[in-house]
TORSE-147327 format. One line per field, with one value per residue (C-alpha): x, y, z; residue in three letters. Coordinates in Angstrom, 2 decimals. Each point is the difference from the previous one (the first is absolute). Layout:
X = (X ...)
Y = (Y ...)
Z = (Z ...)
residuo = (ALA ...)
END
This chain:
X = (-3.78 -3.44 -2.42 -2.78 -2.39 -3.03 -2.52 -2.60 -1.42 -2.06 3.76 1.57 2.86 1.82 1.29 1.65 1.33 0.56 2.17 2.00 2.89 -0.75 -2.03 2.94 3.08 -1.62 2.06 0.93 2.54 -1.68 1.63 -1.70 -1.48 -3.45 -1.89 0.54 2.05 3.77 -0.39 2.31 -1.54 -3.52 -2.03 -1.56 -1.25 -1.82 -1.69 -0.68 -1.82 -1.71 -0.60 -1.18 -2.32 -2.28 0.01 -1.74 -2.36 -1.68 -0.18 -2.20 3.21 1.08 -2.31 -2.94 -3.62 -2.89 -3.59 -1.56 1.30 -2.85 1.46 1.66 -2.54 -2.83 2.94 0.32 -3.55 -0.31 2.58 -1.75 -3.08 1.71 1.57 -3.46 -1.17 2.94 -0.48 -3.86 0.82 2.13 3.12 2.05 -0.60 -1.29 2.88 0.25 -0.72 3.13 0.12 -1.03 3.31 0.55 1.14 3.48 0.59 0.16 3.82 -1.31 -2.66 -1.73 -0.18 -3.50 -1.70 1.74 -0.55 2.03 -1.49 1.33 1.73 -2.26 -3.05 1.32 0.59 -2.10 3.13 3.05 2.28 3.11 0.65 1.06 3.09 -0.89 -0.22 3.15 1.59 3.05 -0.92 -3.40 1.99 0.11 1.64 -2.56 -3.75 -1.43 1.85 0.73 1.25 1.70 1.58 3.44 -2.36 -1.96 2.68 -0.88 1.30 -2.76 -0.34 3.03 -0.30 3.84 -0.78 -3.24 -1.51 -3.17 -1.98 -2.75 -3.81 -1.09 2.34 -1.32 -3.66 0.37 1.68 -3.09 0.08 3.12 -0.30 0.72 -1.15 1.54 -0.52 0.03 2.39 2.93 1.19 3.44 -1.29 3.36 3.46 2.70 -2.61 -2.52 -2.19 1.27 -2.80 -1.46 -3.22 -0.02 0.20 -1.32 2.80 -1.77 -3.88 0.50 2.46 0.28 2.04 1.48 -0.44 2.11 -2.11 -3.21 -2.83 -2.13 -2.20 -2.50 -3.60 -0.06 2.91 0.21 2.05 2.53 2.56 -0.41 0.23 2.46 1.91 -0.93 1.37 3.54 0.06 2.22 -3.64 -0.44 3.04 0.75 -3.38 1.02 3.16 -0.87 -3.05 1.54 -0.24 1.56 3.23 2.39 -1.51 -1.46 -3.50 -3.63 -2.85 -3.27 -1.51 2.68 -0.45 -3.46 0.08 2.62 -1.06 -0.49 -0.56 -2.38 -0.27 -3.24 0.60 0.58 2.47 1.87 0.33 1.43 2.49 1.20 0.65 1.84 2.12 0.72 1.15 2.48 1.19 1.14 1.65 1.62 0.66 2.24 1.02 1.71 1.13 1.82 1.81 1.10 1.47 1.86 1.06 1.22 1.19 2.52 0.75 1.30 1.67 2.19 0.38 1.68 2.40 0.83 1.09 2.13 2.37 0.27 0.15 2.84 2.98 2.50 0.89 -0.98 -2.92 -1.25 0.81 -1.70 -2.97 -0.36 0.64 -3.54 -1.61 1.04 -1.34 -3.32 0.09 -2.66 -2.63 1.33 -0.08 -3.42 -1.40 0.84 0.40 2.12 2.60 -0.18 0.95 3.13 1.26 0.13 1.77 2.33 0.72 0.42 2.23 2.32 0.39 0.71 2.80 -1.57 -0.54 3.47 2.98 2.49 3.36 2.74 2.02 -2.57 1.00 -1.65 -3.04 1.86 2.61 -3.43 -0.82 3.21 -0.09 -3.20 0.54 3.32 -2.01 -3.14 3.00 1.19 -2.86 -0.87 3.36 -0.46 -3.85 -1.38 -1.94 -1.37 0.85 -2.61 -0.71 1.53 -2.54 1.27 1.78 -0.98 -1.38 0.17 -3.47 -1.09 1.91 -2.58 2.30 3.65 2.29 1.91 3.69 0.64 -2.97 -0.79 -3.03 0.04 -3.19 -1.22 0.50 3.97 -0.20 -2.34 -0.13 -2.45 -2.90 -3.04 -3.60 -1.61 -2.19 -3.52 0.16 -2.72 -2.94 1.27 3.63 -2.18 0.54 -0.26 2.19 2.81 0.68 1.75 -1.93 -1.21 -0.44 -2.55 -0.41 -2.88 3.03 2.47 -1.69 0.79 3.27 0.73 -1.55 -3.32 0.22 -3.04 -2.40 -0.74 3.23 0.76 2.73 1.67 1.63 3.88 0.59 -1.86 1.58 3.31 -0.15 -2.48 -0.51 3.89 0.04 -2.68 1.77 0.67 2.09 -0.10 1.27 -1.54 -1.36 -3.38 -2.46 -3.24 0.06 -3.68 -2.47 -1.90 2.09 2.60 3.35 -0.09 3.32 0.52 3.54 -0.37 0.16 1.68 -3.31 0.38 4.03 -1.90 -2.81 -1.60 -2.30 -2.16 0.32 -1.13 2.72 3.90 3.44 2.70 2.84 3.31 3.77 0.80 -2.94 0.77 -1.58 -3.55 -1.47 1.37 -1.66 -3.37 0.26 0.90 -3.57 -1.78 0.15 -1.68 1.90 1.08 -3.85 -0.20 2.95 -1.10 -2.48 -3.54 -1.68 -3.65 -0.78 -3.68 -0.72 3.06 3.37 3.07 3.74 1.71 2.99 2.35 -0.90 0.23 3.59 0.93 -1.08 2.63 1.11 1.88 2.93 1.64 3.56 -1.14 0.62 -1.82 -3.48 0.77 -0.21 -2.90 -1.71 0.57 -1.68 -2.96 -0.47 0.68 -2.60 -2.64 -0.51 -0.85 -2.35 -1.39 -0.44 -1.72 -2.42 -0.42 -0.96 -2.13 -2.26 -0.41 -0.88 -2.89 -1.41 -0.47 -1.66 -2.43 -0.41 -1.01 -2.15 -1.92 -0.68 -1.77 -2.00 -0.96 -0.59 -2.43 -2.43 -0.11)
Y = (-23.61 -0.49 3.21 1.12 2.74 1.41 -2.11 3.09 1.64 2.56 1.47 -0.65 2.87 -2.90 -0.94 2.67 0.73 -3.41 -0.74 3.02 -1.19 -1.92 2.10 2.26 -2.38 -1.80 2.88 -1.56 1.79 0.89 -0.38 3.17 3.09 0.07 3.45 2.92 -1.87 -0.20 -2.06 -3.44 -1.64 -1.90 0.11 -3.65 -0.67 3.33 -0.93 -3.37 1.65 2.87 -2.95 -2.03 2.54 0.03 -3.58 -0.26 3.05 -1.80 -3.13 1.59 -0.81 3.28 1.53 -2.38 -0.17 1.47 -2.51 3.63 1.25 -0.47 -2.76 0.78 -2.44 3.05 2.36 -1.40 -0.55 3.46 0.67 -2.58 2.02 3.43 -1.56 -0.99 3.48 1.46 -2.01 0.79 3.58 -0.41 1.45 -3.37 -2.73 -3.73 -2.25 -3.60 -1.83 -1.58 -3.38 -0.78 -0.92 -3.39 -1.45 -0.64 3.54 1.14 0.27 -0.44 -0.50 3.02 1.83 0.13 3.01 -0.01 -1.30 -0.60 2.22 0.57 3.27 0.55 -0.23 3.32 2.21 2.03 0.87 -2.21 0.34 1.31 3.20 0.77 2.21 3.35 -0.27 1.44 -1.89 2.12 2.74 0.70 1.57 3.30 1.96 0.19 -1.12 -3.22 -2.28 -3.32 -2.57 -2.89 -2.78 2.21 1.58 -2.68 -0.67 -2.09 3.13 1.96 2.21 1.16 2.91 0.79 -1.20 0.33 1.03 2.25 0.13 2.70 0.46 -1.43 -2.92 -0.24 -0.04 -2.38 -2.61 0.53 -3.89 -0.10 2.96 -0.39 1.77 0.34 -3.31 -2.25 -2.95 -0.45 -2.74 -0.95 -2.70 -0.60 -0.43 -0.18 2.79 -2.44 -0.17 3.72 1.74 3.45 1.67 3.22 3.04 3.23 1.30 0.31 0.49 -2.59 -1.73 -2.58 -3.22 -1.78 -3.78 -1.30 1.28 -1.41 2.02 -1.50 2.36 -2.15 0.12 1.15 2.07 -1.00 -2.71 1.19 0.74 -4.32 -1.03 2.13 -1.42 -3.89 0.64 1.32 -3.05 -2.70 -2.53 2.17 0.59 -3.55 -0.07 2.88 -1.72 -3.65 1.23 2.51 -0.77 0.86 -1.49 3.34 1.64 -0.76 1.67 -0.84 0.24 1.38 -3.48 -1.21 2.95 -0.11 -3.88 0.88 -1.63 2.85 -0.94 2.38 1.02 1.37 4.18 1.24 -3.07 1.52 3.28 -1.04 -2.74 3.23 2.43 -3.37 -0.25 4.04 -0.34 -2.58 1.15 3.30 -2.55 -1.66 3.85 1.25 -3.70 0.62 3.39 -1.12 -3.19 2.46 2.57 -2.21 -2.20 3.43 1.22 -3.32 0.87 3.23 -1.04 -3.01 3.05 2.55 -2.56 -1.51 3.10 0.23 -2.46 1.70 3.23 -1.10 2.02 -2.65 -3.68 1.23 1.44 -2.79 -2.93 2.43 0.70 -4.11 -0.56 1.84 -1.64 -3.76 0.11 0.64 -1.98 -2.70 2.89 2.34 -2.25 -1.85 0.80 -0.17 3.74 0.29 -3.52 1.74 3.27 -1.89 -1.47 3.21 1.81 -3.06 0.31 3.93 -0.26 -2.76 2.11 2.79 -1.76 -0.26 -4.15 -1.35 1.53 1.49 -1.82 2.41 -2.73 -0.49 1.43 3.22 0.38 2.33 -2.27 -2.61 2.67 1.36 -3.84 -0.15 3.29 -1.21 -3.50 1.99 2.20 -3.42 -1.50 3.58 -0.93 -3.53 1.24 -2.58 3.19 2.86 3.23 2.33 3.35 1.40 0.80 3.50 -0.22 -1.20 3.41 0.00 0.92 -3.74 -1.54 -1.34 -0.14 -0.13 -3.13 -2.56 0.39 -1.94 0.52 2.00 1.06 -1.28 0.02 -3.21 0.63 0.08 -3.38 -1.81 -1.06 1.38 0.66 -0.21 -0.73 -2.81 0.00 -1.33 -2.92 -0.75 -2.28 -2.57 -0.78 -0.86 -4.13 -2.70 -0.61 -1.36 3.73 2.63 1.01 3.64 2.49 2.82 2.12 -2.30 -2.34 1.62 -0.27 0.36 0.83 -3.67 -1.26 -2.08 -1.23 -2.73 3.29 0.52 -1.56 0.68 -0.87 0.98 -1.86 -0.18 1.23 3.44 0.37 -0.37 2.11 2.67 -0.11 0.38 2.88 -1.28 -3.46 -1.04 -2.17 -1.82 2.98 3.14 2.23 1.57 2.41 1.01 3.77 0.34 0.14 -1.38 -2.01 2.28 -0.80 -3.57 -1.79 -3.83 -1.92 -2.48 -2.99 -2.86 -2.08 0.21 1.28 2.40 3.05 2.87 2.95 3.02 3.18 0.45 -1.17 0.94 -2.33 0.67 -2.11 0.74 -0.54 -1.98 -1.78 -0.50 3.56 -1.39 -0.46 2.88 2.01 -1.87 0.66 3.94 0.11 -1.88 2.44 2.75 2.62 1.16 0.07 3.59 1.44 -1.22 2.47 -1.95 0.92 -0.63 -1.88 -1.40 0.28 -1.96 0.92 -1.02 -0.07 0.76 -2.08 2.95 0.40 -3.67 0.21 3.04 -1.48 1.00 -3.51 0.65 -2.80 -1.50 -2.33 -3.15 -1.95 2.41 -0.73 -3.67 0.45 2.25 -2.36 -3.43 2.64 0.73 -3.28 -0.99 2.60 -0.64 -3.86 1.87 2.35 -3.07 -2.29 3.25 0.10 -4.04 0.34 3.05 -2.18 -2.54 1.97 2.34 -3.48 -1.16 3.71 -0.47 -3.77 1.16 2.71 -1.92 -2.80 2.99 0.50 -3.44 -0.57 3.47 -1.42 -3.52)
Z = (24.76 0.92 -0.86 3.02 -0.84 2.14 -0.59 1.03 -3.15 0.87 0.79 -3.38 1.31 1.81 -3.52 -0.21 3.67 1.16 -3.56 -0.75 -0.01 -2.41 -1.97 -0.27 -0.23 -3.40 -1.94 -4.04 -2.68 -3.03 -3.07 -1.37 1.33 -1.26 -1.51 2.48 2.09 0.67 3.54 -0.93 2.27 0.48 3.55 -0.82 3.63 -0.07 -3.24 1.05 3.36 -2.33 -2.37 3.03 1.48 -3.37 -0.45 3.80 -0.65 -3.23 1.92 3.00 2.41 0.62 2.31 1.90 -1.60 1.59 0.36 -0.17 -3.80 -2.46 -2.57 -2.99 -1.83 0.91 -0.96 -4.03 0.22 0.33 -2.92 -2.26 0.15 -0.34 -3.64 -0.78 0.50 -1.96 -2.77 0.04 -0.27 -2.82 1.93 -0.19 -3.14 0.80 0.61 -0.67 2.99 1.79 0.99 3.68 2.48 0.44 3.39 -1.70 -1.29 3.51 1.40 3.36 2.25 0.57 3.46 1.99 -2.03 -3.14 -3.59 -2.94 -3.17 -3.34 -0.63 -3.43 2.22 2.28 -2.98 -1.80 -2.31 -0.38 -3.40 -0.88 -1.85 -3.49 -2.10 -1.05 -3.64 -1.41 3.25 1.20 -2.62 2.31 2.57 0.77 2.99 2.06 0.03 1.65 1.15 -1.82 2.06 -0.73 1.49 1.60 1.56 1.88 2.78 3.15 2.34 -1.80 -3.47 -1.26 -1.97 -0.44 -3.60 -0.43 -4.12 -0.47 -3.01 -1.15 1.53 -3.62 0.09 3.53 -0.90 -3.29 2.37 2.69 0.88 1.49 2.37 3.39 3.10 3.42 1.92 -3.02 0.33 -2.39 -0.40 -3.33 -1.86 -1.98 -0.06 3.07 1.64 -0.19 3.39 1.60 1.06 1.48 0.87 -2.52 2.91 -0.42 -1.14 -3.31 -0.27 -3.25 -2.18 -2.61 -0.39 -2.37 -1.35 2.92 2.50 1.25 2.03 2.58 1.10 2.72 0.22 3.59 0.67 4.02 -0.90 -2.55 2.70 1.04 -3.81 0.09 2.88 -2.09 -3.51 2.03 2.08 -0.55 -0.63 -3.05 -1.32 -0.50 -1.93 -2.05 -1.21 -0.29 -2.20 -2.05 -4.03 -2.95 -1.94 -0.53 3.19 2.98 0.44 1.92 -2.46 1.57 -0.08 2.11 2.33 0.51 1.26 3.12 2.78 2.76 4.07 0.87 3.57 1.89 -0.54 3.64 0.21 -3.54 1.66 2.91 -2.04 -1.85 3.05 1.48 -3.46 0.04 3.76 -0.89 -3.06 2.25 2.48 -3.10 -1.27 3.10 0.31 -3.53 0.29 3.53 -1.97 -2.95 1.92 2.24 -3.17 -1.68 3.31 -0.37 -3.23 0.62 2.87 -1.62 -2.77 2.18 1.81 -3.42 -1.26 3.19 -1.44 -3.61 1.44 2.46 0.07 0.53 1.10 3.73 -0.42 -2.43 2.74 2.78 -2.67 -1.05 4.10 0.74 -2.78 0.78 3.55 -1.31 -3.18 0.49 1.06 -3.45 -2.54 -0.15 -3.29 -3.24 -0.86 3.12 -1.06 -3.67 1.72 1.53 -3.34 -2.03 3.18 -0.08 -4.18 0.56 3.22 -2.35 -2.89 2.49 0.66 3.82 0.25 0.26 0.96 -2.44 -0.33 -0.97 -1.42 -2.76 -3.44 -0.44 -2.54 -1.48 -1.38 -0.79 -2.10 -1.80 -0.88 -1.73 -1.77 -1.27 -0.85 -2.08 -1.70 -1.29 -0.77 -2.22 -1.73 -0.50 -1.50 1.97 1.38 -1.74 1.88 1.45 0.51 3.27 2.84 2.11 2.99 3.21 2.05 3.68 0.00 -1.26 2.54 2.46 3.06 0.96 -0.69 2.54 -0.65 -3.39 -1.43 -3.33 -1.92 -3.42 -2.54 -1.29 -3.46 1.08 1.04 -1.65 -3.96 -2.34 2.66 -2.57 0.39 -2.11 -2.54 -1.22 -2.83 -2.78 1.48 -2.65 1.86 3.28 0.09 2.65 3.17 -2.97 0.20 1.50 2.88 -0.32 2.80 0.88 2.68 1.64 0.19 2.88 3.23 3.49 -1.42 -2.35 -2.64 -0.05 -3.22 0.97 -0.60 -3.63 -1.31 -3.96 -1.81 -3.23 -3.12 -0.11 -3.25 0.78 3.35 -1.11 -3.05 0.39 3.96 0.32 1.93 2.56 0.68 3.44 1.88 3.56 2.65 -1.76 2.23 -1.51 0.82 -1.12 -1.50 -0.31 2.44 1.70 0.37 0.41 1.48 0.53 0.13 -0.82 -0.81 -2.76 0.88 -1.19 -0.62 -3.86 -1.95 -1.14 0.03 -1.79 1.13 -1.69 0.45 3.14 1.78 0.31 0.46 2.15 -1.19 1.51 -1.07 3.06 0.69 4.07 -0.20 -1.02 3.90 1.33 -3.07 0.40 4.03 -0.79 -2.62 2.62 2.76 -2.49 1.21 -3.43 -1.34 1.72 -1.46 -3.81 -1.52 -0.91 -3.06 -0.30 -3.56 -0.76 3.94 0.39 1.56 -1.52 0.57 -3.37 -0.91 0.36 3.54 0.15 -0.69 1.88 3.51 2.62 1.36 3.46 -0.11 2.30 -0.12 -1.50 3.03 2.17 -2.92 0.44 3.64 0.19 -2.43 2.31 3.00 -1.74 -1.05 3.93 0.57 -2.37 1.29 3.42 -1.80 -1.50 2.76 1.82 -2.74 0.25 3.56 -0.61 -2.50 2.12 3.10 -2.46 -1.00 3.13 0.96 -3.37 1.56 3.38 -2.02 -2.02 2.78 2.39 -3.13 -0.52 3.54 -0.33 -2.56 1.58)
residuo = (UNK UNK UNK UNK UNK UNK UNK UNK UNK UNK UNK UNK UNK UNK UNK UNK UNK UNK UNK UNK UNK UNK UNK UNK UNK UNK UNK UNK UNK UNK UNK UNK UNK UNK UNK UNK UNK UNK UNK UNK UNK UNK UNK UNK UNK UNK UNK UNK UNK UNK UNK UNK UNK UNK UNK UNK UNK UNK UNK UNK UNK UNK UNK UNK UNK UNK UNK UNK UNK UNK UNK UNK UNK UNK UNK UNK UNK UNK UNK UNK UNK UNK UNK UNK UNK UNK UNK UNK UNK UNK UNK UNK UNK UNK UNK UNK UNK UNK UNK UNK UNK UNK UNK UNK UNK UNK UNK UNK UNK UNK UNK UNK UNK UNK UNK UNK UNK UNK UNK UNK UNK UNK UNK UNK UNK UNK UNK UNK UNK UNK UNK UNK UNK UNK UNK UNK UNK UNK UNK UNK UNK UNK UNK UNK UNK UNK UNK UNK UNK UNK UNK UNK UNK UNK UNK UNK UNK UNK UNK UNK UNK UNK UNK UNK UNK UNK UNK UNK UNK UNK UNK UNK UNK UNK UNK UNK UNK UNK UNK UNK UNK UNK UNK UNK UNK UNK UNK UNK UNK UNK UNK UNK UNK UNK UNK UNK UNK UNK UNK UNK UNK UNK UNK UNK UNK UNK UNK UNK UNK UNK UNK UNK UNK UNK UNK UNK UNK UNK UNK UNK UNK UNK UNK UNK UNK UNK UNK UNK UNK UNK UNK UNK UNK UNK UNK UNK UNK UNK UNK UNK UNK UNK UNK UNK UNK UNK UNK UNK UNK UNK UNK UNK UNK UNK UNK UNK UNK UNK UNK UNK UNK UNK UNK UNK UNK UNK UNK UNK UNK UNK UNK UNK UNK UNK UNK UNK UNK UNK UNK UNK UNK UNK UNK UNK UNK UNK UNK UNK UNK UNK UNK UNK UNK UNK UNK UNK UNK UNK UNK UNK UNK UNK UNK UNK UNK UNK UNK UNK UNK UNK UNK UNK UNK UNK UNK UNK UNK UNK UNK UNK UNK UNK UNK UNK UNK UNK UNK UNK UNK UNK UNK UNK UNK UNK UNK UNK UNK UNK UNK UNK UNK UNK UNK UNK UNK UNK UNK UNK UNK UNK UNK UNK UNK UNK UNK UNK UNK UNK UNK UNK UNK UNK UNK UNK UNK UNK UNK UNK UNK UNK UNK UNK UNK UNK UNK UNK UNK UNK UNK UNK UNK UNK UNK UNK UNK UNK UNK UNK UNK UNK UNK UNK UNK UNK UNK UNK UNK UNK UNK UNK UNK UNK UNK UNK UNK UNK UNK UNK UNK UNK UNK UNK UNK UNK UNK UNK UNK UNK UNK UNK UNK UNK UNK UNK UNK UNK UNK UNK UNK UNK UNK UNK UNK UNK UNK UNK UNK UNK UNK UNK UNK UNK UNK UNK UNK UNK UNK UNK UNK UNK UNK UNK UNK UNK UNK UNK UNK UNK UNK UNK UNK UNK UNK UNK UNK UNK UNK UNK UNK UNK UNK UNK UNK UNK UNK UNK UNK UNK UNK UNK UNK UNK UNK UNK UNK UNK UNK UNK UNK UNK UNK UNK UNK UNK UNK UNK UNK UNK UNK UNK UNK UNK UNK UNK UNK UNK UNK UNK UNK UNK UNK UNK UNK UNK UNK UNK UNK UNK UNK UNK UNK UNK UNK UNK UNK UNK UNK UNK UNK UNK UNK UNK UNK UNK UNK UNK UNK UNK UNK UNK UNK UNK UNK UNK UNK UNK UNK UNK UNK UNK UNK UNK UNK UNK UNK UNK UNK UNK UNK UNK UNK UNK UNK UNK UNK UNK UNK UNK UNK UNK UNK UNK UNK UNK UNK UNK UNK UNK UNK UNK UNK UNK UNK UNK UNK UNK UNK UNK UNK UNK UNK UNK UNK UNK UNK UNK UNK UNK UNK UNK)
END
């Protein structure tokens, strides 16, 4: 699909009104919600056009230049004799002088009125701060603020978690106070490059080691350095000429040698009004994709739960009916075809999917059978017995049963449901081993065992890992989170496994149970009825509780035919996701092509 944007710039808005749709329709999953955020999703078009905009105001293409500005080579001239002064007066020291810009250093060839200037040559302070000495100890309740590199957000100062130390910490540490309109910019770690102009908010503050201050020689244009160290030009400097071995981090003497495109001053101010302007558009722009992506959320929500909440086998066909004539408009993003799967595990162990058969043997009987088989087993001290849980109350029962169904805890029909256990760094061997599982290790409900595999010697799990061994068809579940409540079956890659203690096995008598166990702790809809316990910041399912999950089973025949649906089911979920993919790559492709096309 060929890409055609205004060619006009002096009316940069057409990149925004003549594209919107594709702007808006570049939508990505994320994998994880980032700080402060629970959206699962990423707007990557509107990034790419916010990203866009500042990439065209630092290269003198967002708004038109004017033969009438005064140059910005009269403008630095200007500032190169106001840092002469300074340092005359004794109020900043003598620098080392920089190196002159070479044709080569510049990214691009300069607008009419601009120069290129090194960011060291601007500044009449430019280093990072320093710890308080005592480090956390320093703080105190409340003070002046100390800042640090949380704090420093792109969206502006956060001060949700912001430390304070006392006036004479303050004044001992005077050379790494900052003052409202001071640039701050993280010089290490994943933070690295996130910048904000210190606001008013505070009269001062001071920053830590993995904060820099740039605080400019002429303060008129602070807000277009500003608008040049957030732009994607100097961003990709920041990373590509980071240092350090453990950590990334900018050293002043890397700093100070940026290469900064300078613009005449009245054409800066009007480059950031144009950049403000946008950003709005790209504001309301954002705020109108969210709501109607959450508005679709909610709405495949409520007509989901239509189906679980259906009374009966009519109202679930009229219910799916309404939903199936709109299905290629409902389910269109991940969260919504995600949405669809858990409604269709919940509605099978409901006993809602497939039709009951009252020819089937009852579960009742299934379980009379395994009770008489563990009895026997007891006996034949092939089993150890264990403690009785109390009786099912109705009150646990999470909704009524089909005809032939029963509620039966897990512990009643699995053997010796135990969690593993942690072995001596010494019994850790090569892939001759027994592979050993973690909680990293179950994902998207199966085991990756390519991610971090270890494996353990024979002798130890056999003798003192007895308890924790594990065999092809064992459901398991994580019991401390995160990650809590993942669910995997072993597979049958290697004859046998072993786990710590993080994790649970479900092993039961007959094992033609196993799927429809692993489909029942997929749907999660026992997680609410187990109490959590906070440990360490972590919650945790206890094996106890492990073993008295309420398990609402079906006839075996009816599980084996609920299990072949799902599975029927899931390959449409799957191929819905497949198509999804493909259609957001070609939305990124179309993105980043407008983008390209934008910069020439």
């Amino acid at each position: 699909m060929r890409v055609e944007i205004g060619k006009d710039i002096s009316k940069p808005e057409q990149l925004i009104t003549e594209h919107i749709d594709i702007w808006t329709s570049a939508v990505l999953a994320k994998s994880t919600s980032g700080r402060g955020s629970s959206k699962k999703y990423e707007l990557y078009g509107i990034t790419k056009l916010r990203e866009l905009i500042l990439e065209l105001a630092v290269r003198g293409k967002l708004v038109p230049q004017d033969d009438n500005d005064e140059p910005a080579s009269v403008l630095l001239e200007k500032i190169s004799d106001e840092k002469a002064y300074l340092i005359k007066e004794g109020e900043i020291k003598k620098t080392k002088l920089l190196p002159e810009l070479t044709e080569d250093e510049k990214p691009f060839e300069s607008p009419q009125g601009w120069c290129f200037y090194r960011l060291g040559d601007l500044v009449e302070k430019l280093g990072s701060g320093s710890t308080p000495r005592g480090g956390r100890n320093a703080y105190v309740s409340e003070g002046i603020p100390f800042l640090r590199s949380q704090n420093v957000r792109n969206e502006g100062l956060d001060d949700s978690d912001i430390a304070y130390i006392s006036s004479e910490t303050h004044q001992r540490m005077n050379n790494t106070i900052v003052y409202p309109g001071d640039i701050l910019l993280n010089i290490t770690g994943a933070s690295l490059g996130r910048t904000i102009i210190f606001p008013n908010t505070y009269p001062e503050a001071n920053v830590s080691q993995h904060v820099t201050i740039i605080r400019l020689i002429d303060p008129n244009i602070t807000p277009f350095i500003y608008l040049c160290i957030r732009s994607p030009l100097l961003q990709k400097i920041v990373w590509e000429r980071q240092v350090g071995m453990a950590i990334e981090g900018l050293s002043k003497k890397v700093l100070e040698l940026f290469e900064i495109p300078i613009p005449p001053l009245a054409e800066q101010k009007r480059v950031v009004a144009k950049v403000d302007e946008l950003m709005m558009l790209c504001d309301q722009l954002e705020q109108q994709t969210e709501s109607s992506i959450d508005a679709h959320a909610t709405l495949v929500e409520v007509l989901l739960a239509t189906l679980t909440d259906s009374a009966d086998a009519d109202e679930l066909a009229q219910n799916w009916a309404r939903i199936s004539e709109h299905f290629d408009s409902l389910f269109t993003t991940e969260q919504s075809i995600e949405a669809l799967k858990q409604t269709v595990l919940q509605l099978a162990v409901m006993g809602k999917l497939v039709p009951q058969n009252p020819e089937d043997e009852p579960a009742s009987v299934l379980l009379e059978k395994i009770a008489e088989e563990k009895e026997r087993l007891i006996e034949d001290k092939k089993i150890k017995p264990r403690k009785a849980l109390p009786p099912i109350e109705n009150e646990e029962k999470l909704f009524d049963l089909p005809l032939g169904w029963e509620w039966c805890r897990l512990d009643d029909i699995c053997d010796g449901i135990t969690s593993g256990s942690t072995p001596p760094k010494s019994s850790f061997i090569d892939e001759t081993g027994i592979p050993y599982l973690k909680v990293y290790n179950i994902r998207n409900q199966k085991i990756d065992f390519e991610y971090q595999p270890q494996f353990i010697e024979e002798g130890y799990h056999s003798s003192s890992l007895k308890r924790s061994q594990l065999c092809p068809g064992d459901v398991i579940m994580n019991i401390v989170g995160p990650p809590l409540g993942k669910i995997a079956i072993i597979p049958d890659t290697y004859p046998q496994w072993n786990c710590n203690q993080a994790i649970v096995m479900f092993r039961p008598f007959i094992s033609d149970l196993n799927k429809f166990i692993y489909t029942y702790l997929v749907s999660g809809m026992f997680l609410d009825k187990i109490a959590l316990i906070g440990t360490a910041g972590q919650d945790n399912i206890s094996v106890t509780k492990s073993r008295s999950i309420l398990l609402p089973t079906p006839p075996l025949a009816e599980q084996l035919r609920i299990v072949a649906k799902i599975d029927e089911l899931m390959v449409i979920c799957d191929q819905l996701k497949l198509s999804l993919k493909q259609s957001q790559e070609t939305q990124v492709q179309l993105t980043d092509a407008l983008v390209d096309r934008a910069l020439g």
